[in-house]
Backbone as CSV, one residue per row, in Angstrom:
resi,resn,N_x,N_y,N_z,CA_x,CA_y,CA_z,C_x,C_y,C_z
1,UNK,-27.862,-48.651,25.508,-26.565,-48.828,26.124,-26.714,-48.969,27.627
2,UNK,-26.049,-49.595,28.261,-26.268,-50.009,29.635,-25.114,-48.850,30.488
3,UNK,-25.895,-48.310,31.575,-25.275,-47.992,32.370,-24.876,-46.106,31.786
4,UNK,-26.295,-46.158,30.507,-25.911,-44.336,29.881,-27.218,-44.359,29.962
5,UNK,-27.315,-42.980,31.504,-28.550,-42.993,31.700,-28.828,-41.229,31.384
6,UNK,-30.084,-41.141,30.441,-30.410,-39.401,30.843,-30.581,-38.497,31.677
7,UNK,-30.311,-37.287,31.781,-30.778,-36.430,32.353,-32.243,-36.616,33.007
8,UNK,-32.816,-36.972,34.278,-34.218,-37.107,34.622,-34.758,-35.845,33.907
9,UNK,-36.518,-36.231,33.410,-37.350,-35.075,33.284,-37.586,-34.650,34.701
10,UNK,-37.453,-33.115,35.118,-37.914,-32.689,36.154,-39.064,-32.009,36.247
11,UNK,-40.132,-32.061,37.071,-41.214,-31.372,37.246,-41.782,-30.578,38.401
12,UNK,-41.290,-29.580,38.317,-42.091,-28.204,39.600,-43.119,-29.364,40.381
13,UNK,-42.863,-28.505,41.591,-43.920,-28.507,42.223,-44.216,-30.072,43.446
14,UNK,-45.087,-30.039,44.378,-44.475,-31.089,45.271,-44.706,-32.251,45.346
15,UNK,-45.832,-32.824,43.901,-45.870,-33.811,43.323,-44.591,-34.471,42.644
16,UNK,-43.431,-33.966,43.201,-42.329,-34.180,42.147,-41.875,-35.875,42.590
17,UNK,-41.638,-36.514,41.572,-41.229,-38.024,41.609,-40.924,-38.637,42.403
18,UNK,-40.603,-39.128,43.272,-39.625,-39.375,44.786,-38.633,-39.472,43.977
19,UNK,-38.271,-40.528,42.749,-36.762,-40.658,42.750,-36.000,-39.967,41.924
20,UNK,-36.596,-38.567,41.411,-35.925,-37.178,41.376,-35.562,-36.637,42.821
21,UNK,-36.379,-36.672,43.333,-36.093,-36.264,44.990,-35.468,-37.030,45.313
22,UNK,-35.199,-37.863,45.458,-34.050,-38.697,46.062,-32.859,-38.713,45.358
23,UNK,-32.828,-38.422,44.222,-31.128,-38.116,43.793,-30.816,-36.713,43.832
24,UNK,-31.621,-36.127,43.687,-30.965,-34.571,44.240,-30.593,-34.624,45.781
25,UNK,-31.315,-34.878,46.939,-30.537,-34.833,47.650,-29.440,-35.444,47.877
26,UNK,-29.338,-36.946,47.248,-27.731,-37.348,47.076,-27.192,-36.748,46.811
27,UNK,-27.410,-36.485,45.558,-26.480,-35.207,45.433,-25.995,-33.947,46.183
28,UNK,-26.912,-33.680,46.793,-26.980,-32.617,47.507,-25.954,-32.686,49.260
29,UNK,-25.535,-33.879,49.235,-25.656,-34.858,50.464,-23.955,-35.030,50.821
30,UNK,-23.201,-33.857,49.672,-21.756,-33.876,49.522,-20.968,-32.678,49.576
31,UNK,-20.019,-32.621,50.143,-19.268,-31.078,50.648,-18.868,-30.485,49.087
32,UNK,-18.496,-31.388,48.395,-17.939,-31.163,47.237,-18.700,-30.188,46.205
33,UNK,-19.883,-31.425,45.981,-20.718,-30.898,45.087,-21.590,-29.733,46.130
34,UNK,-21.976,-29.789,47.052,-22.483,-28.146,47.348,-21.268,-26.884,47.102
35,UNK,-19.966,-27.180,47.348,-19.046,-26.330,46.812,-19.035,-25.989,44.945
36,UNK,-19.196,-26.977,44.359,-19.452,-27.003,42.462,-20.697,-25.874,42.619
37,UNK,-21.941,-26.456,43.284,-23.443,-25.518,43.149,-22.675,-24.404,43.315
38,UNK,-22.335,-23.821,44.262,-21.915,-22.616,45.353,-21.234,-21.836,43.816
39,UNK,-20.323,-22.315,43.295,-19.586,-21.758,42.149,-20.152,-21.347,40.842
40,UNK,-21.306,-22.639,40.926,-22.064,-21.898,39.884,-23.113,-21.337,39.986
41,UNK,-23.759,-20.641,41.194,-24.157,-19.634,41.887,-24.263,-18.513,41.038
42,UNK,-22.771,-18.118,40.765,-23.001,-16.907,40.021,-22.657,-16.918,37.956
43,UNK,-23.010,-18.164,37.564,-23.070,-18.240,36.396,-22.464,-19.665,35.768
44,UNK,-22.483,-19.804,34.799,-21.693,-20.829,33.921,-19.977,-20.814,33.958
45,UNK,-19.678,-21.739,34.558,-18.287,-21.938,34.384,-17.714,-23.471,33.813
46,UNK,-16.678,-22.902,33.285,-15.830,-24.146,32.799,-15.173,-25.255,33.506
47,UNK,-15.430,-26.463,33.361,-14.613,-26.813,34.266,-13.482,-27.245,34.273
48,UNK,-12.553,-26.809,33.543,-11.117,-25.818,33.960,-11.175,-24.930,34.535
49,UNK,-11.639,-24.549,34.914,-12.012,-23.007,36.271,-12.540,-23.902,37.380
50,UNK,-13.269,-24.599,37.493,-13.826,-24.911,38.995,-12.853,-25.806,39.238
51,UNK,-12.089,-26.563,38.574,-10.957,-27.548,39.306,-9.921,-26.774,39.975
52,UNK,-9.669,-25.498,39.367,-8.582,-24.542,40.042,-9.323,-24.025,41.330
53,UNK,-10.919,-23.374,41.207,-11.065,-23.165,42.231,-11.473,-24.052,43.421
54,UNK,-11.892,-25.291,43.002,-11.965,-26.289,44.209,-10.766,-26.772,44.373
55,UNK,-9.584,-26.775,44.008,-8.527,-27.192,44.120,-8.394,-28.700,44.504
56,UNK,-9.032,-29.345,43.272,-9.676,-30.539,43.302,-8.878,-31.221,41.850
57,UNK,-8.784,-32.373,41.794,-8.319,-32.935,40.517,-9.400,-33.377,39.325
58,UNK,-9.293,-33.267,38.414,-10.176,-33.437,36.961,-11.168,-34.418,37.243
59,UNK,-10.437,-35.729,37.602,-11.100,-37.201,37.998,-11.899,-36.671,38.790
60,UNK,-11.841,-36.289,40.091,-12.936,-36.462,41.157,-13.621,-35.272,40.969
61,UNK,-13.453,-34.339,40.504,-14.416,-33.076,39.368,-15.402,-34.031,39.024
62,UNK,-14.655,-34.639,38.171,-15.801,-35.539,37.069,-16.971,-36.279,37.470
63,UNK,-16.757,-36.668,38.505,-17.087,-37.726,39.423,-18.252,-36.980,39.630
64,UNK,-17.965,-35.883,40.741,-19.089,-35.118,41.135,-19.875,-34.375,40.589
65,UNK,-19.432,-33.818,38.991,-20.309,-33.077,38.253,-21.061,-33.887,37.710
66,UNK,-20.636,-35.409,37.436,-21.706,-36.256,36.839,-22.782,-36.752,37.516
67,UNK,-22.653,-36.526,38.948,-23.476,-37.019,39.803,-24.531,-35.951,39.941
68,UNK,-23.698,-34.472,40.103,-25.263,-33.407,39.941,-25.665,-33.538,38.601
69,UNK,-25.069,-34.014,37.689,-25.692,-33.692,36.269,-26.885,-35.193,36.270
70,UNK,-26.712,-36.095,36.892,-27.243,-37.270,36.687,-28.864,-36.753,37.434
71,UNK,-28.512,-35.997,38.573,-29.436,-35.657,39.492,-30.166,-34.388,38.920
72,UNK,-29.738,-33.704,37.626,-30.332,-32.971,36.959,-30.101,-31.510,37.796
73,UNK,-29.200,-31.866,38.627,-29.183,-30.159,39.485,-28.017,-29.172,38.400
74,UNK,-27.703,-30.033,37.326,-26.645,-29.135,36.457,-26.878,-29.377,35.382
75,UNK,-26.429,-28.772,34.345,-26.684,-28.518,32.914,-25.116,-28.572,32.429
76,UNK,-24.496,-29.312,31.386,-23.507,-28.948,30.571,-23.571,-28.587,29.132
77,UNK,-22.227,-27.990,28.607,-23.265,-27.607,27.452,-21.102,-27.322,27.194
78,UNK,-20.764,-28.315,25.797,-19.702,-28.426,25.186,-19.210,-26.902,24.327
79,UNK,-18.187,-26.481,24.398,-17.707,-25.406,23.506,-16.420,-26.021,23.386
80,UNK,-16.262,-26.505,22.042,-14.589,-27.137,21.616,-14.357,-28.555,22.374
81,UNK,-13.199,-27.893,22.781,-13.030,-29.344,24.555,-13.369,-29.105,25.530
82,UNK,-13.824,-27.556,25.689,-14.486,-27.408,26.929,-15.675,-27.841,27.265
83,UNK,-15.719,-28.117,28.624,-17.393,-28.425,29.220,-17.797,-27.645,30.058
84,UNK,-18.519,-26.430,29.703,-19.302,-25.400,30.562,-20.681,-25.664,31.662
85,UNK,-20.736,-25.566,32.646,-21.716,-26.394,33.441,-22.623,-25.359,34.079
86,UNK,-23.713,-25.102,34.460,-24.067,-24.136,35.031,-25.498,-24.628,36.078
87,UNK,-26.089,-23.918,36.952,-27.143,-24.392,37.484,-28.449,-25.149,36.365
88,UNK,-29.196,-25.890,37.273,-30.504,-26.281,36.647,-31.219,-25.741,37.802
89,UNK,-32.186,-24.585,37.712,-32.996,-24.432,38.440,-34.108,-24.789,38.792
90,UNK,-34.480,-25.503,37.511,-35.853,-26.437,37.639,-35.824,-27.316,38.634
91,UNK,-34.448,-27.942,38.722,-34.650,-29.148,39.779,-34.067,-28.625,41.461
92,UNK,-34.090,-27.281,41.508,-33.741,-26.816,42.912,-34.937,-25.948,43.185
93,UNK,-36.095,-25.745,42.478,-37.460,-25.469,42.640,-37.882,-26.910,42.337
94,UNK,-37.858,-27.887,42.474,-38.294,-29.403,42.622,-38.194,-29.671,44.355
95,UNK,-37.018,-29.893,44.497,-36.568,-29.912,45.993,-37.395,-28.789,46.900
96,UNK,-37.052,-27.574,46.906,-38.021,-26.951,47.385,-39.164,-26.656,47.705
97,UNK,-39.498,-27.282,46.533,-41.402,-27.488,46.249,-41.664,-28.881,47.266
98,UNK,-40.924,-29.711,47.161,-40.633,-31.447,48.425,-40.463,-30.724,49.542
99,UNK,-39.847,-29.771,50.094,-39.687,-29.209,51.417,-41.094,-28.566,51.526
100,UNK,-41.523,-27.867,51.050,-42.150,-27.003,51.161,-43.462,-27.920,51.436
101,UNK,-43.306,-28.803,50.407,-44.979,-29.993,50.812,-45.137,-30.438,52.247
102,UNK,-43.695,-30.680,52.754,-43.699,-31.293,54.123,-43.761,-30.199,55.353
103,UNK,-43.263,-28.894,54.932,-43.572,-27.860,55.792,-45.188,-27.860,56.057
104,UNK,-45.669,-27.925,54.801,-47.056,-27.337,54.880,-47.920,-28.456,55.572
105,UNK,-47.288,-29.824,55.293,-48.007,-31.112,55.935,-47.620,-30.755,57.757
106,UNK,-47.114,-30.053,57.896,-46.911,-30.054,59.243,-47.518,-28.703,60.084
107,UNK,-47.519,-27.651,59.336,-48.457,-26.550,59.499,-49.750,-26.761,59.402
108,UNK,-50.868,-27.917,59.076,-51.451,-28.335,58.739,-52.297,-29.351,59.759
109,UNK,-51.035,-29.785,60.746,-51.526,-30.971,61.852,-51.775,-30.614,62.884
């Protein structure tokens, strides 16, 4: 199907893909979606709960959870009609592990 793309495989560490690294920080690269992360900070929420608390509308919810989910920084996971979303930590120890390569390339020179 065109234009239904998976979840990237993510892989630790600072060999990580560039263009995993490069869509997480897109992702990363938005007031919005660092507000979604920020929320699910402290666990899995619905998102009927984060639209109330971003005080944001469904549509542009959607928008942005598909974009961390595309970027693999989120996980959903269906109960009924709900869509429960919660961190992916694998791919925020990806990013980190990319910072951390370039810290060390520079501690290094």
């Amino acid at each position: 199907m065109a234009g239904n793309r998976r979840t990237p495989t993510l892989r630790p560490g600072p060999k990580a893909d560039a263009a995993v690294v490069a869509r997480c920080c897109h992702a990363l690269s938005d007031e919005t979606r660092l507000a979604v992360l920020e929320r699910l900070r402290g666990g899995e929420q619905c998102v009927c709960n984060l639209t109330g608390l971003l005080r944001t509308g469904q549509s542009r919810l959607s928008f942005h959870l598909k974009v961390l989910k595309d970027a693999g920084l989120v996980r959903d996971r269906r109960d009924g009609r709900w869509i429960h979303y919660s961190l992916n930590f694998g791919a925020l120890e990806i990013v980190r592990g990319f910072l951390e390569s370039l810290q060390a390339h520079e501690e290094v020179s």
